[in-house]
Steps between C-alpha positions, in 0.01 A plus 500: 500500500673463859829300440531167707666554815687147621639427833851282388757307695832495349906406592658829568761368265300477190516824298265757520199457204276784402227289601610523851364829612620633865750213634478485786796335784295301758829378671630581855894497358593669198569159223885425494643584162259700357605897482294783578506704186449179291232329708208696321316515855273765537414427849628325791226417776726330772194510759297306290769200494529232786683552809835407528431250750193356232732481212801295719193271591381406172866471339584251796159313456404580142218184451341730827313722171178471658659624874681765285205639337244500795789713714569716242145580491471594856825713456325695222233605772791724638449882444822534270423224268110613502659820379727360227214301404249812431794631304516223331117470423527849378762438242338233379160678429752751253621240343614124474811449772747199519595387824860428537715207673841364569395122592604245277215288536234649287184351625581563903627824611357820617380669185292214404328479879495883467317443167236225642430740798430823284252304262325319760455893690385639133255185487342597836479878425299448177 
């Protein structure tokens, strides 16, 4: 039997869970607080977040979610990003991986768009 694999969005500030798999740090700054040999991150993919200039957008205009996520997108067509995101494809085909944030808000932030755009890719590659 081939065990579940699960693509997860979670706080970076919530403790690690077996269930988790590879967690994985989606965020351009590393989260204030939290320290490195405690974080249980396996993997930071800084290319994969959104730009500086992105993320100071959408934390001055948060209700903008829709703007957010449609330039995000277009800054994941960059080659850096297209590279974290194969490594990030791969890594989930071993196993099930937990994509990690700093954001308080929990239903708009980077991990979650991150999360929308790698199911709606998986849904046209089937």
């Amino acid at each position: 039997m081939v065990a579940k694999r699960i693509l997860a969005v979670k706080r970076v500030y919530e403790a690690p869970e077996p269930g988790d798999g590879t967690r994985i740090l989606v965020d351009r700054l590393w989260p204030r607080g939290v320290a490195k040999d405690k974080a249980g991150i396996d993997l930071w993919l800084r290319d994969i977040a959104p730009s500086d200039a992105l993320r100071q957008r959408f934390h001055a205009k948060p209700d903008a979610w829709d703007a957010f996520c449609a330039a995000y997108e277009a800054e994941l067509q960059g080659e850096a990003a297209q590279a974290a995101a194969q490594d990030l494809r791969d890594r989930l085909r071993q196993g099930s991986v937990t994509l990690l944030y700093a954001a308080r808000d929990e239903h708009r932030n980077n991990a979650v768009a991150l999360k929308a755009w790698l199911d709606r890719k998986k849904g046209q590659a089937s």
